[in-house]
C-alpha positions in Angstrom: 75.7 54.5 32.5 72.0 53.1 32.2 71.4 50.5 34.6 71.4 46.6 33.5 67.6 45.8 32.9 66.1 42.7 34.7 65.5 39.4 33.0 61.7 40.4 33.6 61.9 43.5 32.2 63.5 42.4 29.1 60.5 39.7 29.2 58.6 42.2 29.6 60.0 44.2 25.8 59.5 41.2 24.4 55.5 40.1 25.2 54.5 44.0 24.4 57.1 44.4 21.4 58.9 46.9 22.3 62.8 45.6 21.6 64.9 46.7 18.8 66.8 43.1 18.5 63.6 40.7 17.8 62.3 43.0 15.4 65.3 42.8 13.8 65.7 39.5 13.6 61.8 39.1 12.6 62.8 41.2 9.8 65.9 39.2 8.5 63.7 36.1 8.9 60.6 37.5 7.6 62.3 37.8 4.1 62.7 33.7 4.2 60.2 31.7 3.0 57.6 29.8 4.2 55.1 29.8 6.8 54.2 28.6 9.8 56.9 30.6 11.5 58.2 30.5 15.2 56.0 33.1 16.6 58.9 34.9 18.4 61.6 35.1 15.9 59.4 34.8 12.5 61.9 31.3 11.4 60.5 29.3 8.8 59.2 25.8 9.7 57.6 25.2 5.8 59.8 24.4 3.1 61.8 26.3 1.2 63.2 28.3 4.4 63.3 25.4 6.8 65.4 23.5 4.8 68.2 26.0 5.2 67.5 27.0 9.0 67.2 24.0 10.6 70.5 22.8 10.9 71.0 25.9 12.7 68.8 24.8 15.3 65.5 27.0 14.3 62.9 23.6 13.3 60.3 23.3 15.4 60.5 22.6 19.1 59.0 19.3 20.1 57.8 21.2 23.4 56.0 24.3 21.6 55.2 23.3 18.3 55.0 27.1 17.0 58.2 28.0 19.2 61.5 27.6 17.2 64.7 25.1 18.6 66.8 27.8 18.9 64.0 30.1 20.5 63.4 27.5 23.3 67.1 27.2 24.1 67.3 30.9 24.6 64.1 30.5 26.6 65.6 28.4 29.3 68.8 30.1 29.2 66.6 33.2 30.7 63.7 31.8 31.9 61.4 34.1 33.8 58.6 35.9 32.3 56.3 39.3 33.0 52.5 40.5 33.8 51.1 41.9 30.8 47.8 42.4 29.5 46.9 39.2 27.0 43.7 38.0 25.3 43.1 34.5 25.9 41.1 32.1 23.8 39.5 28.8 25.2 37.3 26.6 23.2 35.8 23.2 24.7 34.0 20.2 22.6 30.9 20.2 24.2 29.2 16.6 25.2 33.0 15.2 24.5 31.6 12.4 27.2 28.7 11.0 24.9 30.9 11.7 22.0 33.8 9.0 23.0 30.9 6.5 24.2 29.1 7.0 20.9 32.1 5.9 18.5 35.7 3.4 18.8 38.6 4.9 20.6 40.4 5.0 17.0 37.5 7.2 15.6 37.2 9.4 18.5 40.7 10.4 18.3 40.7 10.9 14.8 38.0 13.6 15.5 40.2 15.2 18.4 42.8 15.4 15.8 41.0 16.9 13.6 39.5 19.6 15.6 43.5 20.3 17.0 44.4 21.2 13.9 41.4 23.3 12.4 42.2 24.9 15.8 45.8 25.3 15.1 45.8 26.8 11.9 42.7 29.2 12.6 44.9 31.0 15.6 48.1 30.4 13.7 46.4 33.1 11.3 45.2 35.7 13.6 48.8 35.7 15.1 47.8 33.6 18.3 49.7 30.9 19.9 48.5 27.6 20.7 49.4 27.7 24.4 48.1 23.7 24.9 45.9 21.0 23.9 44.0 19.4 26.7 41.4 16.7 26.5 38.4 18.0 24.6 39.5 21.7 25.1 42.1 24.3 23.3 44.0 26.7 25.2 45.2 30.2 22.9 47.3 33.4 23.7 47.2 36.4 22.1 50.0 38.2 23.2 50.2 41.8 21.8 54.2 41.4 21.1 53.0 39.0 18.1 49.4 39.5 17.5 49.6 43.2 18.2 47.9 46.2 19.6 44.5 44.2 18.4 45.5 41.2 20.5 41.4 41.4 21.7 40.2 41.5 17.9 42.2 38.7 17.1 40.6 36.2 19.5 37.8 37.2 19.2 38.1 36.3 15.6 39.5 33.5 15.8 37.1 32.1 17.9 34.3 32.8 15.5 36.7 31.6 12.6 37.0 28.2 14.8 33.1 28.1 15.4 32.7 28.6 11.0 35.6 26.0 10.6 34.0 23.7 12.7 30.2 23.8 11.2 28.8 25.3 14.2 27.4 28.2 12.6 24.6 26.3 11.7 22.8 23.7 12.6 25.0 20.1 12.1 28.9 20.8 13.1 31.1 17.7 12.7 32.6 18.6 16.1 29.9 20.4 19.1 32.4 23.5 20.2 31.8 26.5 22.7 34.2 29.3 23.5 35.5 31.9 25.6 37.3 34.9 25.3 39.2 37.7 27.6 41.6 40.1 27.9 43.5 40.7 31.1 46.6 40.8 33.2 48.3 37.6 33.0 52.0 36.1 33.8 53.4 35.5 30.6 56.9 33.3 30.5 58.2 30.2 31.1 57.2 28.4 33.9 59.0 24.8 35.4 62.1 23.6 36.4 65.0 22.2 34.6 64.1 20.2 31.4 60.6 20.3 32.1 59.8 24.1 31.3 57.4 25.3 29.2 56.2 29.0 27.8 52.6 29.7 29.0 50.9 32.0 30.9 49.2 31.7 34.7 46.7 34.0 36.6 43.3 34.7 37.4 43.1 36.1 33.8 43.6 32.2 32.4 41.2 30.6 35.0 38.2 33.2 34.0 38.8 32.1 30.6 38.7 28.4 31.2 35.6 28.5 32.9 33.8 31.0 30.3 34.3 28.3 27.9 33.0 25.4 30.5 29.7 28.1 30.8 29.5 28.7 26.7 26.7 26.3 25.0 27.1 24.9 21.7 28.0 27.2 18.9 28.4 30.5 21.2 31.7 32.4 22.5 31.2 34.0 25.8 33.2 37.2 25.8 33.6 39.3 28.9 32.7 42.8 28.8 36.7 43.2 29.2 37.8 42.1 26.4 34.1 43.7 24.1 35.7 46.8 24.8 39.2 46.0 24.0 38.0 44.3 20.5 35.9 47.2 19.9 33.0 44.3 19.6 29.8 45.5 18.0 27.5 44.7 21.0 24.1 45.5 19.1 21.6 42.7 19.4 23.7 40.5 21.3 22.6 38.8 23.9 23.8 39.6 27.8 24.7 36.9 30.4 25.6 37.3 33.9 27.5 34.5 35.0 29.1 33.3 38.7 32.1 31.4 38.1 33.5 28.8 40.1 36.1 29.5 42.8 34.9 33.9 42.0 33.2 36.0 44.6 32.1 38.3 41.8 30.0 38.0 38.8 31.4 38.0 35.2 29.7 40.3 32.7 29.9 38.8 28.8 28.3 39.1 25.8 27.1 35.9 24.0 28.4 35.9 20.1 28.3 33.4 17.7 30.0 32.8 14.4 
């Protein structure tokens, strides 16, 4: 008889893909409309599908907005999580300071709002998940059990989708963005105790990201040469940047792209 696998290394099937059950039930759920769907189990949250799922616990989760009821309950039943290799999206408002000083409270967060959910939808569509919105910045997984194999493509993307959606591919945005993107080993699960968990991930992986994003000007995406080579990023006649990262003994290597 096989030996009983570890709540980490069913974790561990799910974040790569590689479990029989989910993809069934992405299959059965897949065949309901509408979108956005949970990102683990495919459930409707648009209408028509919603309408018949949700009294079956599988509306939206008030903690994870693009994680399912019923896929948060089955979250904490197991929490835990696994190291896997993730790209990870960051994108900052640049001069957010001058911004809030510049207009009413009321107007500013009007703006933040609005930026959340170009944000929202642009990952929602390259199969990322919204991992948090903090202040002035946006924190994004790409995790290749739901984006894929092309987990790297896909934030890199998505950050130059966000940088289009955004105006800052030219010369007037409506909201001054700059962005980050790598690929590396992260812990991916839930993390917390009790009622206040929550499904992110942690690492050196996340804080390299974070503080490409603080380094990235106005209108560019700092990618590290990680996650060039795991997007298959056409480096011709882009610009190089060394950069020495807070709280890093060594130098990160990225490529500066723009929308």
């Amino acid at each position: 008889m096989a030996p009983k696998r570890t709540v980490d290394e069913e974790w561990r099937d799910v974040l790569i893909g590689d479990t029989g059950a989910l993809k069934r039930v992405r299959w059965v759920m897949g065949h309901i409309p509408s979108e956005p769907r949970c990102k683990f189990c495919y459930a409707p949250f648009g209408r028509p599908g919603s309408a018949f799922l949700r009294f079956a616990g599988f509306g939206s989760s008030g903690v994870n907005r693009r994680l399912c009821r019923a896929c948060m309950k089955s979250l904490h039943k197991k929490p835990g999580g696994a190291e896997v290799e993730i790209s990870l999206l960051f994108a900052d408002v640049r001069g957010s300071t001058t911004l809030a000083e510049r207009m009413s409270a009321q107007a500013f967060s009007q703006l933040m709002a609005r930026f959340y959910g170009t944000a929202a939808k642009v990952i929602d569509r390259r199969d990322g998940i919204v991992d948090k919105f903090v202040g002035d910045e946006v924190v994004a997984l790409f995790i290749p059990g739901f984006a894929g194999s092309d987990h790297a493509a896909d934030a890199v993307e998505a950050a130059r989708e966000l940088l289009r959606e955004t105006g800052n591919d030219g010369d007037r945005p409506w909201i001054p963005i700059g962005a980050g993107v790598h690929t590396g080993v992260a812990y991916v699960g839930t993390v917390g105790e009790g009622d206040a968990q929550d499904f992110t991930a942690l690492g050196d992986a996340v804080n390299t990201t974070a503080r490409l994003a603080s380094s990235a000007g106005t209108g560019e995406i700092l990618v590290t040469s990680a996650a060039a080579a795991a997007s298959a990023l056409d480096t011709a006649g882009l610009e190089t940047r060394t950069l020495s990262l807070r709280g890093r003994d060594e130098t990160v290597e990225t490529w500066v792209a723009r929308a």
